[in-house]
ZATITI-564058 format. One line per field, with one value per atom (N, C-alpha, C, O): residue number from 1; x, y, z. Coordinates in Angstrom, 1 decimal, decimal comma. Each point is the difference from the previous one (the first is absolute). Layout:
num = c(NUM:...)
east = c(X:...)
north = c(Y:...)
up = c(Z:...)
end
This chain:
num = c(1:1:1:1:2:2:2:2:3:3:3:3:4:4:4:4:5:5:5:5:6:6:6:6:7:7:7:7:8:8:8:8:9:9:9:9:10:10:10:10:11:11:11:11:12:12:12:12:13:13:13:13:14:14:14:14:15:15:15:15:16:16:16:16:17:17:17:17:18:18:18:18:19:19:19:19:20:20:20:20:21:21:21:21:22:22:22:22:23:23:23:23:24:24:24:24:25:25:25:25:26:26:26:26:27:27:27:27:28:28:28:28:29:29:29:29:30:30:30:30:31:31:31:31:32:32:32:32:33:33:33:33:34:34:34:34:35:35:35:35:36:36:36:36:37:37:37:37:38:38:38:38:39:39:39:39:40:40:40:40:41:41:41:41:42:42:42:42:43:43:43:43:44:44:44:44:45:45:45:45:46:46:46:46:47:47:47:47:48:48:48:48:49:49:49:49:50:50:50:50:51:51:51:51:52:52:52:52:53:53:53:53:54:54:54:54:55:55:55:55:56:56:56:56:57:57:57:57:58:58:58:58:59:59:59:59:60:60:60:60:61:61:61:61:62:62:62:62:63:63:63:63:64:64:64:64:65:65:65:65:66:66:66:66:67:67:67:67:68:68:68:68:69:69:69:69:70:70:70:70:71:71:71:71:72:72:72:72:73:73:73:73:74:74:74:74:75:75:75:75:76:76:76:76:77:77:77:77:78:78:78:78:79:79:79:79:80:80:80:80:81:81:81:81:82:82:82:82:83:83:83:83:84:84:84:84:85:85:85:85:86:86:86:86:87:87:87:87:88:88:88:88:89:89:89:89:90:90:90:90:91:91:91:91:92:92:92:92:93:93:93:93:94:94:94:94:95:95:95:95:96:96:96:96:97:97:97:97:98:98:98:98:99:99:99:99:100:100:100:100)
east = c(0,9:-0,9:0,9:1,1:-1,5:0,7:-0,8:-1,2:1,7:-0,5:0,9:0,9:-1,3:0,6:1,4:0,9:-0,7:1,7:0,6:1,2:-1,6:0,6:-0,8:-1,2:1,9:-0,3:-0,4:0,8:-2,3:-0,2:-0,4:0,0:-0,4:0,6:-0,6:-0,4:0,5:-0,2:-0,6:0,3:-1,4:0,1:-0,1:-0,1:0,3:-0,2:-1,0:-0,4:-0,1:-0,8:0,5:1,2:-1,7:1,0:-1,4:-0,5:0,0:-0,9:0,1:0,7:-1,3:0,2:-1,5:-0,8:0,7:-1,6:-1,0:-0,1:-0,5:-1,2:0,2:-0,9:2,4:0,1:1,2:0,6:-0,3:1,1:0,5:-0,6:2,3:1,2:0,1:0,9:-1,5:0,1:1,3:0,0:1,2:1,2:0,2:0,8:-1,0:0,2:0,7:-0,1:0,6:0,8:-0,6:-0,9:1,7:-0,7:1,8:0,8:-0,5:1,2:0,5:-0,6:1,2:0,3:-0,2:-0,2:0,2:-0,6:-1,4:-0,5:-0,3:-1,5:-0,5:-0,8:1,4:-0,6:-0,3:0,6:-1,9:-0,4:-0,2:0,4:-1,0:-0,7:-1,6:-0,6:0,2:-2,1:-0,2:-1,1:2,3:-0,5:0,0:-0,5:1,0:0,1:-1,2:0,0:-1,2:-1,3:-0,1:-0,6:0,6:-1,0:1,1:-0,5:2,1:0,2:-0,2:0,0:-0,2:-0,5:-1,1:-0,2:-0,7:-2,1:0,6:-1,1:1,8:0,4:0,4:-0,4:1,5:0,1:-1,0:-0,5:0,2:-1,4:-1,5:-0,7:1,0:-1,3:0,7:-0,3:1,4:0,7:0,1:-0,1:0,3:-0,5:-1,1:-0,1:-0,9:-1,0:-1,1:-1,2:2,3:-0,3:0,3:-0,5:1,7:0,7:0,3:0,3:-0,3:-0,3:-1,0:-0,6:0,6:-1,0:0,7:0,3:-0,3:0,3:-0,2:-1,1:1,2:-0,6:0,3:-0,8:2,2:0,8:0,9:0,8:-0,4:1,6:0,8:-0,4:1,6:0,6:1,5:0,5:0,2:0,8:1,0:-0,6:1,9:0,9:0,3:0,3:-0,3:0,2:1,2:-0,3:1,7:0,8:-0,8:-0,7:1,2:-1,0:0,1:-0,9:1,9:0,2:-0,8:-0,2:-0,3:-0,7:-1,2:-1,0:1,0:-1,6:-1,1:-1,3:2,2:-1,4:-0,3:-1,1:1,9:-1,0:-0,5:-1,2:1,5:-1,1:-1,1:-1,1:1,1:-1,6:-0,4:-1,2:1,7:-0,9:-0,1:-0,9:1,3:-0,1:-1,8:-1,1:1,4:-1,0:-1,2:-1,1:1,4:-1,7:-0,2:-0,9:1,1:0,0:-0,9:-1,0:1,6:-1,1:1,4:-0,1:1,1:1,0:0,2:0,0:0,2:-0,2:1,9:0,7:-0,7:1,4:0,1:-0,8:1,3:-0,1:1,1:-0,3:1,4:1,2:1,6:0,3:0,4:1,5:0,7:-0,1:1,4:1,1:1,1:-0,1:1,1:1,4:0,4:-0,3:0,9:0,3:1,2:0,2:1,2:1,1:-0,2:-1,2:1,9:-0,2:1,3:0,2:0,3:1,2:0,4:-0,1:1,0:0,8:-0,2:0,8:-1,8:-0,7:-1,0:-0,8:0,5:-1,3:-1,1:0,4:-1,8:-1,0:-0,9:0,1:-1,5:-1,0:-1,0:0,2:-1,0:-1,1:-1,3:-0,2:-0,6:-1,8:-0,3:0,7:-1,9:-0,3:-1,6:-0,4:-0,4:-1,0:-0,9:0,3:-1,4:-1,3:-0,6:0,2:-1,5:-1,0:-0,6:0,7:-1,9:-1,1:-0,9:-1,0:1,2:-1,2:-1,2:-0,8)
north = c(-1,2:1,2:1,2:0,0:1,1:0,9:1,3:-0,1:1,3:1,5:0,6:-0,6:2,1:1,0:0,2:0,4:-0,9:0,1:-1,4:0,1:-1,5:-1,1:-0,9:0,2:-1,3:-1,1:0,0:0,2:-0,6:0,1:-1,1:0,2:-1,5:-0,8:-1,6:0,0:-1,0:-1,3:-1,1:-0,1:-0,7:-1,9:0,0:0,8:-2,3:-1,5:-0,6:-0,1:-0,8:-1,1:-1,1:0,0:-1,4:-1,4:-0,6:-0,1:-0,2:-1,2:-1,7:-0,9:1,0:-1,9:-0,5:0,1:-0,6:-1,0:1,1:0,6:-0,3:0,6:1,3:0,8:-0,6:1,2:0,3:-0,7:2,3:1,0:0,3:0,6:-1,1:1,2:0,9:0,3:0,7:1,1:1,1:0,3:0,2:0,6:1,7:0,0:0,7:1,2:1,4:-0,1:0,9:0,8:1,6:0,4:0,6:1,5:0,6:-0,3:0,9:0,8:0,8:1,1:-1,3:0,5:1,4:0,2:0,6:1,4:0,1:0,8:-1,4:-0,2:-0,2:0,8:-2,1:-0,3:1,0:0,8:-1,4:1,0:1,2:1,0:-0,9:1,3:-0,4:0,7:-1,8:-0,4:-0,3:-0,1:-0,1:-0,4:-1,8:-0,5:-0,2:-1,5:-0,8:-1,0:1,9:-1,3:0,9:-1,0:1,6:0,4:-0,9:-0,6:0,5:-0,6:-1,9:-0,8:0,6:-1,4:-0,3:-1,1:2,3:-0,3:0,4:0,5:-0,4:0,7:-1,6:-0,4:-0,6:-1,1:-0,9:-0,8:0,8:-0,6:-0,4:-1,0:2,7:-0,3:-0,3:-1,2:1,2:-0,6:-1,6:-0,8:0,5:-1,9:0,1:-0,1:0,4:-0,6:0,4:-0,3:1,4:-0,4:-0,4:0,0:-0,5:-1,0:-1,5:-0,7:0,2:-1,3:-0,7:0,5:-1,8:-0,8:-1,0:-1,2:2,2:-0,6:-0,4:0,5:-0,8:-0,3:0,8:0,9:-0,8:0,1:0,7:-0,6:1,8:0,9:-0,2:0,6:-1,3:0,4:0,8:-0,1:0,7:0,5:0,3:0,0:0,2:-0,3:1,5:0,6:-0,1:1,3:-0,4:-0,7:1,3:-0,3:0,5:1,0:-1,8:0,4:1,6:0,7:-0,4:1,3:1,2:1,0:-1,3:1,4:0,0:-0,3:0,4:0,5:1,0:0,0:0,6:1,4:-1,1:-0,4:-0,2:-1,0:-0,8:0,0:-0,6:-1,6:1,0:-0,5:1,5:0,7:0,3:-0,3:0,7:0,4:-1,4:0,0:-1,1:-1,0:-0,3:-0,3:0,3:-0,7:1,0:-0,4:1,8:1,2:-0,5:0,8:-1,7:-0,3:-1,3:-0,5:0,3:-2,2:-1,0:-1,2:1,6:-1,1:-0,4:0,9:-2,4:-0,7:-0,7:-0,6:1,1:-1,0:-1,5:-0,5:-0,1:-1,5:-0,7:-0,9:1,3:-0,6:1,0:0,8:-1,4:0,6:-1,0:-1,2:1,9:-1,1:1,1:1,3:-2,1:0,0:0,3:-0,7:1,8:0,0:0,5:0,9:-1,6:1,0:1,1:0,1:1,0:1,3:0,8:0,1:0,3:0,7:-0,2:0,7:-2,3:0,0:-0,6:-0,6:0,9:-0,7:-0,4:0,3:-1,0:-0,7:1,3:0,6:-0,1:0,7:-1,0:-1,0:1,9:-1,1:1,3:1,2:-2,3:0,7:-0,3:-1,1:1,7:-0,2:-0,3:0,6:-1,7:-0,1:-0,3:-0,8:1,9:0,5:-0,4:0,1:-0,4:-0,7:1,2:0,9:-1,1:0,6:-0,8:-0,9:0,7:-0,5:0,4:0,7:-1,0:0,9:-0,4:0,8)
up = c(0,0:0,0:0,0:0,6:-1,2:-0,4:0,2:-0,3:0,8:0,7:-0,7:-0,5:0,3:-0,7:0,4:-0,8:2,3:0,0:-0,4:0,2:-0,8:-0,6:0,9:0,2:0,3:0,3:1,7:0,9:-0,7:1,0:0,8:1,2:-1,6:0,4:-1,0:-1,1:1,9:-1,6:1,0:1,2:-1,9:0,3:-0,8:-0,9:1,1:-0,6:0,4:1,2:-2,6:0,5:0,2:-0,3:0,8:-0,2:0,0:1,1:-2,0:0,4:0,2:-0,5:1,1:0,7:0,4:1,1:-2,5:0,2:-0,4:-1,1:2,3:0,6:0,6:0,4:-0,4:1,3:-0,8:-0,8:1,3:-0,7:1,2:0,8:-0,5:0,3:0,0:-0,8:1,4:-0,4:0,7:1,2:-2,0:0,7:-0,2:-1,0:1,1:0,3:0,8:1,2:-1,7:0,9:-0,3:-0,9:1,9:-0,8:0,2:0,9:-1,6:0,0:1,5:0,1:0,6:1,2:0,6:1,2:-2,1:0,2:0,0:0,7:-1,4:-0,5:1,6:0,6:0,2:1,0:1,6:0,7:-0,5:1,4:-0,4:0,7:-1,8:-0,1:-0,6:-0,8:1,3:-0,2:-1,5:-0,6:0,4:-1,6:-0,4:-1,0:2,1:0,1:-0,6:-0,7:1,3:-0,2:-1,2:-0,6:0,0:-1,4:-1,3:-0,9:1,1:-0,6:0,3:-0,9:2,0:0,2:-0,7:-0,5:0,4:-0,1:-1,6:-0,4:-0,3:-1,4:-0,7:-1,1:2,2:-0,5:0,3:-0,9:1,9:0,2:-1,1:-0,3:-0,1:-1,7:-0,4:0,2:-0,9:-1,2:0,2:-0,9:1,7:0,8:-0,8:-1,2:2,1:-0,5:-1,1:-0,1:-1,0:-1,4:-0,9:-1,1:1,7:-1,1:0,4:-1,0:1,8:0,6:0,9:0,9:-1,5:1,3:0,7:-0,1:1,1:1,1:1,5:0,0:1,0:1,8:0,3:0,5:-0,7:1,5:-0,3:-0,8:1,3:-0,3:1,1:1,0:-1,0:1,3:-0,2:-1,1:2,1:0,3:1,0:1,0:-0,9:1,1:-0,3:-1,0:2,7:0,6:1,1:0,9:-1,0:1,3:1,4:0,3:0,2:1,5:0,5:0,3:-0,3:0,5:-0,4:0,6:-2,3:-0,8:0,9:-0,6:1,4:1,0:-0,9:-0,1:-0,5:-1,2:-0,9:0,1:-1,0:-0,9:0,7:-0,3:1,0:0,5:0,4:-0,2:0,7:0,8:-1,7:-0,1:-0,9:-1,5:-0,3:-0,7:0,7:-0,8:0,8:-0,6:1,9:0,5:0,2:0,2:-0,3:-0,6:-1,1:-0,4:-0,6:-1,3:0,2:-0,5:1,1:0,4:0,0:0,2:-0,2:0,1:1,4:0,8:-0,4:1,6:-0,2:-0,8:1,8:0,3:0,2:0,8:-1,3:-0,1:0,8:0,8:-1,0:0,7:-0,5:-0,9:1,9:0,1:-0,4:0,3:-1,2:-0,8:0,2:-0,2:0,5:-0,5:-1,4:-1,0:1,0:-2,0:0,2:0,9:-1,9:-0,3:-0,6:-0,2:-0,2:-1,0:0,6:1,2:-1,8:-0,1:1,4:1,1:-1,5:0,9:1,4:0,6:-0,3:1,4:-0,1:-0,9:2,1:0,2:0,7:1,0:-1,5:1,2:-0,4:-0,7:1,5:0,3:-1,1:-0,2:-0,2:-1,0:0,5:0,6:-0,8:0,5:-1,1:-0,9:0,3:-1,4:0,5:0,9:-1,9:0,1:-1,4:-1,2:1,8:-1,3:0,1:0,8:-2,3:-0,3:-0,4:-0,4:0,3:-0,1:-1,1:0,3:-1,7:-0,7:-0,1:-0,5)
end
């Protein structure tokens, strides 16, 4: 996704079966200024006008406390905690469903 000053931030889909991976970031300056959920509810319609599918889920490192609170004003439920490598070390991730 792209704003008059360039690149503002991007997902991906991954689908599997019935349900879509869904991965996402916003450019580091963008964040904490209330613009989180409009681009969430922005990917949101684009889900579900271009695919059929259940279930969206998603992995949030534990620590982003501002996304997991927009993920879940949205309808996404936390499901469970995993271990993931990523640059270099191990953190813990929350990985969160939707339900369409």
């Amino acid at each position: 996704m792209v704003n008059d000053e360039g690149l503002y931030g991007f997902f991906a889909l991954y689908p599997v079966d019935d349900t879509l991976e869904l991965g996402l970031g916003i450019k580091p300056e963008y964040t904490g200024k209330g613009e989180g959920e409009a681009f969430i509810r922005l990917i949101m319609s684009y889900i579900k006008n271009n695919y059929q599918v259940s279930t969206i889920f998603l992995s949030v490192i534990d620590f982003n406390i501002r996304a997991q609170k927009i993920y879940e004003k949205i309808g996404f439920k936390k499901t469970r905690e995993l271990l993931q490598e990523t640059n270099g070390s191990t953190y813990c991730f929350i990985e969160m469903k939707f339900e369409l």
